[in-house]
N, C-alpha and C positions, 0 to 999 in steps of 0.2 A: 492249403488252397492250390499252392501249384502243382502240388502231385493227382488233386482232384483237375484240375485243369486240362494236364498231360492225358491225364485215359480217357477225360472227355473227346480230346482230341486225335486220339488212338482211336476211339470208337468213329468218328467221325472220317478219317484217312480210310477204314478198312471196310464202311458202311457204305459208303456213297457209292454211285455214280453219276459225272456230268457229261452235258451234251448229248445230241438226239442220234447222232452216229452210235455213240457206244452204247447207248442207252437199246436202243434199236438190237444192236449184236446181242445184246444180254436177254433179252427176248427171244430173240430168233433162236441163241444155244440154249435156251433153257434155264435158265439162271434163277434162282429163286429171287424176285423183286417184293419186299414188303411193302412200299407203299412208292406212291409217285406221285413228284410235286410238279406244277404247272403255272407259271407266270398268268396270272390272271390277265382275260383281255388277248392272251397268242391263240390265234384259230388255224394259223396257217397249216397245209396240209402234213408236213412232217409231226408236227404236233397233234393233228388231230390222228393222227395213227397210232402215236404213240399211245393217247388217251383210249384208244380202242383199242388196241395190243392188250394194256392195264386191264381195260373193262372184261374183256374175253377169259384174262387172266383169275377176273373176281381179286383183283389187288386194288387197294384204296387209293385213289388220284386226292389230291388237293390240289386247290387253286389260291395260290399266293401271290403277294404280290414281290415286285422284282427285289425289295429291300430283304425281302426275309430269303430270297435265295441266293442272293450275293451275301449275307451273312451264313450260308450253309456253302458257301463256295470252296474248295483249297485252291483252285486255278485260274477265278476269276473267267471262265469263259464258261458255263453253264449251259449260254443257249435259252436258255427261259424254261430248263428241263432237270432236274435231278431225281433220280431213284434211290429211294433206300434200298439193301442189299441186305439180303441173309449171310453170316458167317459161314453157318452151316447148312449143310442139307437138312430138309423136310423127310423125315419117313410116313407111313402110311398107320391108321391107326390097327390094320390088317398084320404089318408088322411088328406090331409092339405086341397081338397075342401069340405070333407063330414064335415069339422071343420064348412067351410064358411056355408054349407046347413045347418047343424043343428042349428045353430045363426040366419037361415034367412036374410044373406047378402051376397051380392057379391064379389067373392070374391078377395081379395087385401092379394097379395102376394112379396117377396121381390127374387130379384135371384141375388145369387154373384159370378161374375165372374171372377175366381183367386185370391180373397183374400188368401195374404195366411201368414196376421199377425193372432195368434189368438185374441190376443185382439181386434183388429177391427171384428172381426167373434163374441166376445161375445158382443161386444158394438152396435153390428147391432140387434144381436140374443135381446138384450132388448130392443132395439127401436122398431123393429117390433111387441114385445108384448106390450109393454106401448099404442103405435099408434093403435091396432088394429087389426094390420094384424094377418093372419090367419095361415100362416106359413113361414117359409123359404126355399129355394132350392140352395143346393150346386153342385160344378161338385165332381167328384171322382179324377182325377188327376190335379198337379198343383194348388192344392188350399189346405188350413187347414183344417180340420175337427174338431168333437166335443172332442177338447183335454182337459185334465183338465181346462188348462188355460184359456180356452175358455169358457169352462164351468164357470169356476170363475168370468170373467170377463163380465157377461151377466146377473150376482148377481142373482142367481136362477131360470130366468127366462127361460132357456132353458128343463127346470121342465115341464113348460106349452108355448113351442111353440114349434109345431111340424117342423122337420129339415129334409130333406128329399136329397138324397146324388145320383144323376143321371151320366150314363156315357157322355152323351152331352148336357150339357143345349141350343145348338141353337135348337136340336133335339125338345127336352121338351118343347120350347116354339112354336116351328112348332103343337105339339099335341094341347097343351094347347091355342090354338088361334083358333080350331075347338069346343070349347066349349065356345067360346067368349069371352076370355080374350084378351083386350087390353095390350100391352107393351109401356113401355117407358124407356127408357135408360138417364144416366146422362152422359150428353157432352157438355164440355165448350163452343162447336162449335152449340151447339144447339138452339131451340127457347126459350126465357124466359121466366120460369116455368110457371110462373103468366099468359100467354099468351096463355095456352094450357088449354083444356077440360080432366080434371086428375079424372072426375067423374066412377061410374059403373065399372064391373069386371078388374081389371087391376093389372098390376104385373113391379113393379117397379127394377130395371134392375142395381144393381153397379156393377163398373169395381175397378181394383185393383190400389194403389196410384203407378203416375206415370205412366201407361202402361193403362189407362181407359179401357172403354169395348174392347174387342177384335173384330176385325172386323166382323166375321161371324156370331158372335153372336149381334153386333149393326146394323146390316142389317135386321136379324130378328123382330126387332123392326118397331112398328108403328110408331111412333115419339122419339125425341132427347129432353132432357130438359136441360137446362143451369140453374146455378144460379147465381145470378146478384152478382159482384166481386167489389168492391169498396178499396180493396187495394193494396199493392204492387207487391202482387204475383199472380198467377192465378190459384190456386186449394184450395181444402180442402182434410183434413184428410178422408178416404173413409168414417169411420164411421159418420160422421158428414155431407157430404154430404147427405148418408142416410137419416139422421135426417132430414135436411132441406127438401129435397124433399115429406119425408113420410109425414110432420106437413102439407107440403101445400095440397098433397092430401087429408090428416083430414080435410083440413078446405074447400076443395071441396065440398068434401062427405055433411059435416055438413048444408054447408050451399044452397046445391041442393035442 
């Protein structure tokens, strides 16, 4: 429990920012801001720029109240304003094919939708490098982003795979299927993996544990992949389904 405590609050020291001064800075340079919180009930004009700054940005404001941001506080002086913060930079999802062009292969990409443990976000974020893939695509709302702990949990790996943060992944994959990428989604309701042609450009599709892909976004999809379940339950941990599915597409690939 205290070692769970401690990276909570590692996540927390390297996540934030407080106060409308630096909060403001981190706008103005460009800083990647995941979401902004806002003391419910403050109009005043530093705030409401801020909120506009956010809006412009397409970053998620919330409005809390002053309890819930003096418990996100480390300084006690807030302001009625805190930002969550990316660890990492955002790539573009343009960069994660010119990844695949430059390598000379097609490209095999991972899309998560609503994850929103980070350790499953960084346990994905190294499965997709260790397998190959070329990059990752997240949505912008509803899901995690590149927190510390994410970043931690992907054991450096998010160093070298590019991550790239979209406002609609069914959108992105509407685009992304005009340049010839195949999808496939993982659903227990699906065909069995082993049974499908998982070869050539393609972007492999998880949903969040419990609540799987979301429909608009599994319609999008070419096909549905199952993984054969031989015990008492019927799911896996998201990051691990990953896993299974990514290994059998390697060993498509490999053996085409």
């Amino acid at each position: 429990m205290r070692a769970e405590n401690e990276e909570r609050n590692e996540e927390r020291n390297e996540s934030i920012l407080e106060g409308r001064n630096a909060i403001r800075e981190a706008f103005r340079a460009g800083q990647t801001v995941e979401r902004l919180y806002v003391q419910d009930g403050l109009r005043d004009g530093p705030v409401t720029d801020l909120v506009a700054r956010a809006r412009r940005a397409d970053v998620p404001v919330d409005f809390v109240q002053k309890q819930r941001l003096d418990q996100m506080s480390q300084t006690g002086r807030h302001q009625g304003v805190i930002a969550q913060i990316a660890a990492y930079q955002y790539a573009q999802v343009e960069d994660i094919l010119e990844k695949a062009r430059q390598k000379g292969e097609d490209p095999f990409i991972f899309l998560l939708d609503e994850i929103v443990d980070p350790h499953n976000l960084g346990a994905i974020i190294r499965t997709a490098n260790l397998c190959g893939a070329h990059g990752v695509i997240i949505p912008k709302r509803r899901a995690v982003g590149l927190t510390a702990v994410a970043a931690k949990a992907s054991a450096g790996t998010v160093s070298y795979t590019p991550v790239a943060r979209v406002n609609n992944l069914a959108q992105t994959i509407e685009e992304l299927k005009k340049q010839g990428i195949w999808f496939v989604c993982a659903d227990m309701d699906g065909e069995v993996m082993y049974n499908l042609n998982l070869t050539g450009p393609i972007g492999l599709v998880i949903g969040a544990e419990g609540k799987g892909v979301g429909r608009l976004v599994r319609e999008k999809c070419d096909f549905t992949a199952s993984i054969p379940m031989k015990g008492d339950i019927d799911s896996l941990n998201a990051s691990v389904a990953a896993g299974v599915l990514a290994y059998e597409i390697v060993r498509q690939k490999v053996q085409n």
